[in-house]
C-alpha positions, 0 to 999 in steps of 0.5 A: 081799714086793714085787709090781710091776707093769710097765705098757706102753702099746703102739708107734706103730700105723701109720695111726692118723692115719686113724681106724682102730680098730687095725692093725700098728706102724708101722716107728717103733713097732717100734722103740719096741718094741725099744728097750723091750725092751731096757729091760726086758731085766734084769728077771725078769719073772713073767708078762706079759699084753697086749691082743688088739689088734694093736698091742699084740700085735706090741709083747708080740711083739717084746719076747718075741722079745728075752726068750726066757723070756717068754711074753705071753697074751692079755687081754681085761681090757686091751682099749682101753675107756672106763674111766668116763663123765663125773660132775659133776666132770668139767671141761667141756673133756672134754664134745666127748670123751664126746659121741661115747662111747655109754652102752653103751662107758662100761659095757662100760668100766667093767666091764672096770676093775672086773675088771682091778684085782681081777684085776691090784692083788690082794696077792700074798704072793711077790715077783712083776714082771708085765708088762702091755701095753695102751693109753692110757686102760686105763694111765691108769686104772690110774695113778688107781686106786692114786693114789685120784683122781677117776674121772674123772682118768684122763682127764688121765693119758697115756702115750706109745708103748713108755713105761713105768709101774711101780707096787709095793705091798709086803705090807700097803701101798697100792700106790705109783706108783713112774715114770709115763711114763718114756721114757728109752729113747726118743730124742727122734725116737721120742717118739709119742703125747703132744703134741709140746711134752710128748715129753721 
């Protein structure tokens, strides 16, 4: 039976040109919200998880309040976090990136993927559709864990806000990465959190 595995990176956060480490959606990341949850409307989901920061609290909010039978908890396994600090492979282009990243956030990070796919990428015998609201690097991480890449590569994996991503792995299979990114409920004007030449 199959398990997929609905991965959300949260709304547009207000502000979040400034610096600030977290806060509220702003109106625009409300509605990004909305209009994924109405994308997500059909499906019959099993269990939703979301991150214990704000923003991605009021996006797991919103799309619960369109689906009443869903009830979003906590997780601190889908924190924001840095999921692996640089190898040798690492391209130099990411050098001014981990320049400002501590030793002590690359192993709380990595700690937290470790736990996050042993808890989330399990096998379930039981057809199972999970919801997972969290934030860029831990989405990317995850992409590059079932595709087998690089630790590193989950630095060149990016979501847009409220875009979604689904991964199934069917009994006794790898998991598959089935839509990366897909932002068809979005209007172009709500389009955030890639570079501009890339929102389409």
């Amino acid at each position: 039976m199959p398990h997929h595995l609905y991965l959300v990176r949260h709304g547009e956060q207000l502000d979040a040109e400034h610096g600030l480490q977290d806060g509220p959606l702003s109106p625009r990341g409300r509605r990004q919200a909305e209009l994924l949850a109405e994308r997500l409307g059909g499906i019959p989901f099993d269990n939703a998880w979301h991150s214990p920061l704000q923003r991605a609290t009021e996006t797991a909010e919103i799309i619960a309040a369109k689906m009443p039978a869903l009830s979003p908890e906590p997780s601190a396994l889908l924190f924001d976090c840095i999921p692996s600090g640089p190898a040798p492979a690492t391209p130099k282009a990411y050098d001014a990136f981990f320049g400002s990243v501590t030793e002590a956030e690359i192993e709380a990070g990595t700690a937290q993927m470790e736990d996050a796919a042993s808890e989330f990428l399990r096998s379930h015998r039981d057809d199972r559709h999970d919801l997972l609201i969290t934030h860029n690097f831990v989405i990317g991480w995850f992409v590059r864990e079932v595709l087998g890449a690089p630790d590193w590569r989950w630095l060149s994996i990016n979501q847009a806000n409220c875009g979604l991503t689904v991964l199934t792995q069917k009994s006794g299979r790898p998991w598959n990465l089935v839509v990366h990114n897909d932002l068809a409920h979005l209007p172009f004007e709500l389009r955030t959190g890639l570079p501009e030449p890339f929102a389409v």
